[in-house]
C-alpha positions as CSV (number, residue, x, y, z in Angstrom):
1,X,7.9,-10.9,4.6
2,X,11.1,-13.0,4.5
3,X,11.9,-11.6,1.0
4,X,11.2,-7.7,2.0
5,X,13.7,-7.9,4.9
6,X,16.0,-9.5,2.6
7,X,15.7,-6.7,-0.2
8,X,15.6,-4.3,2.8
9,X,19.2,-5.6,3.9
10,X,20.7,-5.5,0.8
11,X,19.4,-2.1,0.0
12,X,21.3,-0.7,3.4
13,X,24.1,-2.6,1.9
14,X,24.7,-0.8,-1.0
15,X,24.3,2.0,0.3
16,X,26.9,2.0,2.9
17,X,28.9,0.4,0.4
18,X,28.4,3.7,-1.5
19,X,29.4,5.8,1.4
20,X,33.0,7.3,0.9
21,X,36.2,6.0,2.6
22,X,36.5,9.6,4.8
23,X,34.0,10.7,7.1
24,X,30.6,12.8,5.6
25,X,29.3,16.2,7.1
26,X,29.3,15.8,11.2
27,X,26.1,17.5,11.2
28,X,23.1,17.1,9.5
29,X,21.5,20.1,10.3
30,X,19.3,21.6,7.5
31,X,16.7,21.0,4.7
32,X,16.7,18.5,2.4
33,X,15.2,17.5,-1.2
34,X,15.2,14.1,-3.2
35,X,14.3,11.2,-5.5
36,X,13.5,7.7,-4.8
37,X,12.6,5.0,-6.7
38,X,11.8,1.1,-5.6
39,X,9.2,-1.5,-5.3
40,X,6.1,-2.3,-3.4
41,X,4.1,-5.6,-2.0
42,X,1.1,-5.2,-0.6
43,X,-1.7,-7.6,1.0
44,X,-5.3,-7.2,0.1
45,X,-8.5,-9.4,2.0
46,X,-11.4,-8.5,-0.4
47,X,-14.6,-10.1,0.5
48,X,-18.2,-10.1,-1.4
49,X,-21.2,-11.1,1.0
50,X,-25.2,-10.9,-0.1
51,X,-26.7,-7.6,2.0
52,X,-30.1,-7.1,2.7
53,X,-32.6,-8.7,0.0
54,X,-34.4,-11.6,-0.8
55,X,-33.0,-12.8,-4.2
56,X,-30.6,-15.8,-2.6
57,X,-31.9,-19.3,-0.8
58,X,-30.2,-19.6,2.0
59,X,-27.3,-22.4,0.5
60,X,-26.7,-19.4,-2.5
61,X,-25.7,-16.9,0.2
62,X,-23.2,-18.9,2.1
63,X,-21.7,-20.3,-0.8
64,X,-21.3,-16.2,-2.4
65,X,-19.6,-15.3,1.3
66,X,-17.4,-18.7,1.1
67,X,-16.0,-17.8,-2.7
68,X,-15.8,-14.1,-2.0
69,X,-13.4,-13.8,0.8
70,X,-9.8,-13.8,-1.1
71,X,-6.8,-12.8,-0.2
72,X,-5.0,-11.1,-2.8
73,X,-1.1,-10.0,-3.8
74,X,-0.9,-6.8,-5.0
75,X,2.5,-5.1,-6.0
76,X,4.4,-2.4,-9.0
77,X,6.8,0.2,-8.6
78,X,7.0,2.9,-6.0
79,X,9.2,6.1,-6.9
80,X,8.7,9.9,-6.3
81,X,10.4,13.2,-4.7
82,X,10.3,14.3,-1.0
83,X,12.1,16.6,1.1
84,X,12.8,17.5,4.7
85,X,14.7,19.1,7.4
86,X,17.2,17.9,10.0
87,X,17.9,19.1,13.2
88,X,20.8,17.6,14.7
89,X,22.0,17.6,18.3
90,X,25.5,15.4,19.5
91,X,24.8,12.1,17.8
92,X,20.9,12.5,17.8
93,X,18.9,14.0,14.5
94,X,15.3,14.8,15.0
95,X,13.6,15.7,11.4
96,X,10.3,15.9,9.1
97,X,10.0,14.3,6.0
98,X,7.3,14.5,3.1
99,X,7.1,13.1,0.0
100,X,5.3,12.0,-3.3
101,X,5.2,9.0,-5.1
102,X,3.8,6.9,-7.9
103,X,2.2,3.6,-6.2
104,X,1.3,1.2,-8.6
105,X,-0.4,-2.0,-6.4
106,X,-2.3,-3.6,-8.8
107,X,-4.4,-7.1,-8.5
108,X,-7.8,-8.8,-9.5
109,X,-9.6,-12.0,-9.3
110,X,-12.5,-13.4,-10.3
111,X,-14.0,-16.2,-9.1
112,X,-17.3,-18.4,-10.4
113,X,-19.6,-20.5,-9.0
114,X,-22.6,-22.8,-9.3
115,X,-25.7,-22.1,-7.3
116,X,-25.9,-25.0,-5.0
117,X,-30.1,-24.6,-5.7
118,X,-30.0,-24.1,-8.9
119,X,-27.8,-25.6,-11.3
120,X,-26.5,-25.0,-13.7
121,X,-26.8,-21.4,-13.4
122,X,-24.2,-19.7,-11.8
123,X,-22.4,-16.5,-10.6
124,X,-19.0,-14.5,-11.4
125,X,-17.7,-12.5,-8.6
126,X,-14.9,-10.1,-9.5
127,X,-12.6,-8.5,-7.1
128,X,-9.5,-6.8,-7.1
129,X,-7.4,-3.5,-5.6
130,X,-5.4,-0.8,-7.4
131,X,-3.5,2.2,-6.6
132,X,-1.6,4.9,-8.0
133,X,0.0,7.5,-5.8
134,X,1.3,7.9,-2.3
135,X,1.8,10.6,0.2
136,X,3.6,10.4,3.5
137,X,3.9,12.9,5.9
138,X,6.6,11.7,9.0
139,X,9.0,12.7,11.9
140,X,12.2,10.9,11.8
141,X,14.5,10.0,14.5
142,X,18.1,9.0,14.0
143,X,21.5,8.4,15.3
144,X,24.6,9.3,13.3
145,X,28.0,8.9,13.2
146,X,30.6,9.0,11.0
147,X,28.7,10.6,7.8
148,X,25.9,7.6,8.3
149,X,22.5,7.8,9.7
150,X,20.4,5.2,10.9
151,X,16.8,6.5,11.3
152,X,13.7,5.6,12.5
153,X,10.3,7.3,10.9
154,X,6.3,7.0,11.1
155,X,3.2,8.9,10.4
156,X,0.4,9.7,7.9
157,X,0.2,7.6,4.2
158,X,-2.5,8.8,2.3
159,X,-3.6,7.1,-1.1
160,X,-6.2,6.8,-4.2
161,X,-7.8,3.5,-3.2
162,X,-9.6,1.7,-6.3
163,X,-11.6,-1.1,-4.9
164,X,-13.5,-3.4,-7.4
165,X,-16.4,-5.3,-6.0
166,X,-19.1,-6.7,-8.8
167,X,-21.7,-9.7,-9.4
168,X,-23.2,-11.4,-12.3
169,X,-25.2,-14.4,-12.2
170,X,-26.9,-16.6,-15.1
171,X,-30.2,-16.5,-13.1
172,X,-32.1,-14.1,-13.6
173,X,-29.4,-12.8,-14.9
174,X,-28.6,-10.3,-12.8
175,X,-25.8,-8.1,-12.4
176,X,-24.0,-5.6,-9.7
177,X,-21.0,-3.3,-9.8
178,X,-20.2,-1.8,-6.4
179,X,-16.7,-0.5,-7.2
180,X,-15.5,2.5,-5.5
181,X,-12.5,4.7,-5.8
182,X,-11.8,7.2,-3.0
183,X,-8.5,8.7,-1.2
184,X,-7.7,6.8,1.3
185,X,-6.0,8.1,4.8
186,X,-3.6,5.5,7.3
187,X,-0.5,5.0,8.4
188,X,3.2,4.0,8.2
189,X,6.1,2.9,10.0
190,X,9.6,1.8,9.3
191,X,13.1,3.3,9.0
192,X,16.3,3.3,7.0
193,X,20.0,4.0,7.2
194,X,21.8,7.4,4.8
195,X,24.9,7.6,3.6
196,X,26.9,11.0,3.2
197,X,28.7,10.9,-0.4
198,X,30.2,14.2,0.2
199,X,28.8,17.2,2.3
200,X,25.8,17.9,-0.2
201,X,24.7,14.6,-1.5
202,X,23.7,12.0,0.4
203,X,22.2,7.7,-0.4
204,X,20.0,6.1,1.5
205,X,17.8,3.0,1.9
206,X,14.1,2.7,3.4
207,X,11.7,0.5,4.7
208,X,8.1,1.3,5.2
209,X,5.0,-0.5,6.0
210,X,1.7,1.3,5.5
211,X,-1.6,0.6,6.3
212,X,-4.6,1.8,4.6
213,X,-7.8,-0.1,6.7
214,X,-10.3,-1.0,4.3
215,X,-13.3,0.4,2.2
216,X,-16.6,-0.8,1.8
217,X,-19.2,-0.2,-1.0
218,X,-22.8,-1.1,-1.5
219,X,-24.9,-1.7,-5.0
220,X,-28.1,-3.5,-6.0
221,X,-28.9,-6.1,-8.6
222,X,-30.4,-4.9,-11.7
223,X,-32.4,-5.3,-13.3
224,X,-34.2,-4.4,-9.5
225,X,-35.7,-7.9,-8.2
226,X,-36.4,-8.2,-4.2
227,X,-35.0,-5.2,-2.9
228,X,-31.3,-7.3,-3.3
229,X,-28.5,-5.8,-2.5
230,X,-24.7,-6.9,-2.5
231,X,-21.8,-6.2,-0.2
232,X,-18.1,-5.2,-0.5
233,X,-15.2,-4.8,1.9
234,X,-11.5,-4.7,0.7
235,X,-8.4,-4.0,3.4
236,X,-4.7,-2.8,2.4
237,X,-1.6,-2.8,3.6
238,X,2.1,-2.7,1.6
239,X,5.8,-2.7,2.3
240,X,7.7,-0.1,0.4
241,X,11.5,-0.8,-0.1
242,X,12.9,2.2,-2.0
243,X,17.1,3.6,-2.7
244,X,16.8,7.3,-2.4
245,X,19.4,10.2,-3.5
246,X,19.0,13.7,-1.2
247,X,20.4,16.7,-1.5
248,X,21.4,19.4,1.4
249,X,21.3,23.1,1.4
């Protein structure tokens, strides 16, 4: 977090260091289009649990819940185009703003194990997260003066949601492959300063956080023995920190 408020700063830097020595447009008033481009670092808790069956002793199925809860580290490159409109009264700007990006969070694990009954057979657990597009949909809220302006903004984030979740053992041997890709609806909050350049073009500097929940996913063993089946949940959440260039009509 320490290092995303810190790229966060010096992003709003730059770009009021980009903002001209006389004063932008006095009024934002109007619709908008743009690029961004920037980076994103996410948090992922994955966990792999035994579900209903009668495969595991008792020691097997704690040991798969201890080495299956991670905590992983996604991140990758964030950029896309957007657009909006401003409605400016006085000092105030109320506006809308959507926009489409690439999103590409990206990490795995895997993790293996010896049965504590059984050695030395053993099992693999593999986990990880991926995504590769983002949508937000959000009302912003600013204050500007002088051709800058400082906003806040929330809403919808929507994304493709890639959840690996699969088991192998040495056992029987078994194996399982719960993975599960799905779009994925949340939320997002965060904010960001814009600079005018002139009275067309305009930089700015964002901030969001975004919150997917999780997803969960199901799967048996096979070859089918005792009815067993294994477990997946995997949780998501990411700061964005992107420069963006807009343009007014």
């Amino acid at each position: 977090m320490k290092s995303t408020l810190i790229a966060v700063a010096t992003a709003a830097a730059l770009v009021l260091a980009a903002a001209p020595a006389v004063a932008g447009p006095t009024n934002w008033t109007g619709p908008y289009v743009g690029a961004n481009i920037g980076g994103a670092f996410g948090t992922s808790d994955v966990a792999t649990t035994a579900g209903s069956g009668g495969y595991f002793a008792a020691g097997s199925i704690t040991s798969i819940a201890a080495n299956g809860a991670e905590s992983l580290k996604p991140s990758g490159f964030t950029g896309g185009v957007g657009g909006g409109f401003n409605q400016q009264t006085g000092s105030w700007v109320v506006g809308v703003e959507a926009d489409i990006d690439a999103l590409s969070l990206n990490k795995s694990t895997s993790t293996t194990a010896v049965y504590p009954c059984c050695s030395p057979s053993a099992y693999t657990i593999n986990q990880g997260v991926k995504t590769s597009w983002l949508f937000t949909a959000r009302p912003r809220l600013g204050w500007a003066t002088d051709g800058v302006l400082v906003y806040a903004t929330g809403g919808l984030a929507v994304t493709d949601f890639h959840s690996t979740g699969a088991f192998t053992d040495t056992f029987g041997p078994e194996t399982e492959n719960g993975s599960k890709t799905t779009t994925k609806a949340g939320w997002t909050l965060g904010g960001g300063v814009e600079a005018a350049i002139d009275p067309k073009w305009s930089l700015k500097a964002e901030y969001l956080y975004a919150d997917f929940g999780s997803v969960s996913s199901s799967a048996a063993l096979v070859p089918a023995v005792l009815s067993q089946v294994m477990d997946h949940t995997a949780k998501l959440n990411t700061s964005i920190v992107r420069l963006g260039l807009n343009m007014r009509f």
